[in-house]
C-alpha positions as CSV (number, residue, x, y, z in Angstrom):
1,X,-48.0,-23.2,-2.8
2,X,-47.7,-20.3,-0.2
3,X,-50.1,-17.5,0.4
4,X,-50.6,-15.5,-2.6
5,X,-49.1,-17.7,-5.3
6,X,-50.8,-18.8,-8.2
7,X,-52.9,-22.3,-8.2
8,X,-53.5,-23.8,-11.5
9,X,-56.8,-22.7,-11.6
10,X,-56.5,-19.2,-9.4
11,X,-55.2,-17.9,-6.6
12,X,-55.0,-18.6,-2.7
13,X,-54.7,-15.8,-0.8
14,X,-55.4,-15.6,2.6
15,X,-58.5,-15.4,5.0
16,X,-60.4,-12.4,5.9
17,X,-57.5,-10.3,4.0
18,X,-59.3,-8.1,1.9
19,X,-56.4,-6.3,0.6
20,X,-54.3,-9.7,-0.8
21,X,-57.9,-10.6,-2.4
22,X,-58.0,-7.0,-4.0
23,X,-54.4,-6.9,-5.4
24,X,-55.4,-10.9,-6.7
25,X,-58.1,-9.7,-8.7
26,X,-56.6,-6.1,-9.6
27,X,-53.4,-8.5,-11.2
28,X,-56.3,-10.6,-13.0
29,X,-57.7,-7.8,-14.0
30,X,-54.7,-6.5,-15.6
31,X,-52.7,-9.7,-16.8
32,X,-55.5,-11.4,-19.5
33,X,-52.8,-14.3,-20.2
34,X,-53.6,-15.1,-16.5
35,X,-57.2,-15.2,-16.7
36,X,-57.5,-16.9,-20.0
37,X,-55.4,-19.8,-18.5
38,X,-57.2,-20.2,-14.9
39,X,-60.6,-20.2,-16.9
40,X,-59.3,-22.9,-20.0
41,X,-57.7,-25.3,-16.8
42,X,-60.6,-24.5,-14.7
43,X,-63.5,-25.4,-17.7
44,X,-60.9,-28.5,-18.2
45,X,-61.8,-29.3,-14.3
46,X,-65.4,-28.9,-15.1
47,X,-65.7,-30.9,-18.3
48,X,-63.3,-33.6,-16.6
49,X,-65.6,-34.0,-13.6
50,X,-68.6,-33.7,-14.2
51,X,-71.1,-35.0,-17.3
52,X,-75.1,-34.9,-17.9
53,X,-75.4,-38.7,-17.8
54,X,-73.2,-38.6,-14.0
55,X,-75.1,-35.8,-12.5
56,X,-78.6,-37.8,-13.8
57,X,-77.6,-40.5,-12.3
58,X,-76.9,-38.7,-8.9
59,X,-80.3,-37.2,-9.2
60,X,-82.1,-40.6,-10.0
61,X,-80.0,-41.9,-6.8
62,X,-81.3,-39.1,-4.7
63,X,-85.2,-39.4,-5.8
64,X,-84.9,-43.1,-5.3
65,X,-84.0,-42.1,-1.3
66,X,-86.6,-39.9,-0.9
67,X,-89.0,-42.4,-2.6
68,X,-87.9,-45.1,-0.4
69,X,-87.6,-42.6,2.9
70,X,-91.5,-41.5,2.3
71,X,-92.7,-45.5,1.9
72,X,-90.5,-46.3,5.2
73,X,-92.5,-43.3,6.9
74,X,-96.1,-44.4,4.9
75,X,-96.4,-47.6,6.7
């Protein structure tokens, strides 16, 4: 979308633009409908993504690198 337009979870507004960032969160702040949608699509995104038994089985991947990374440098 172009700078400034609505996102189905938020806004983009520009870089190191303080002022479109202000007026973004000042319409937020006034339009509730607004907010209440970006945050259910945005949890949506979340839930969709990301579970316990994923983000355990990223972990268990992770500690099974380090474990094999310290016996590689053991020997």
């Amino acid at each position: 979308g172009s700078t400034g337009s609505p996102q189905a979870g938020g806004f983009v507004v520009p870089c190191r633009n303080p002022k479109a960032l202000a007026g973004k969160l000042t319409s937020l702040l006034q339009d509730k409908g607004t907010r209440q949608s970006f945050g259910t699509h945005n949890r949506r995104v979340i839930e969709e993504r990301n579970s316990y038994s994923r983000e355990m089985e990223k972990m268990n991947r992770l500690y099974e690198e380090i474990a094999k990374e310290r016996q590689a440098t053991a020997r």
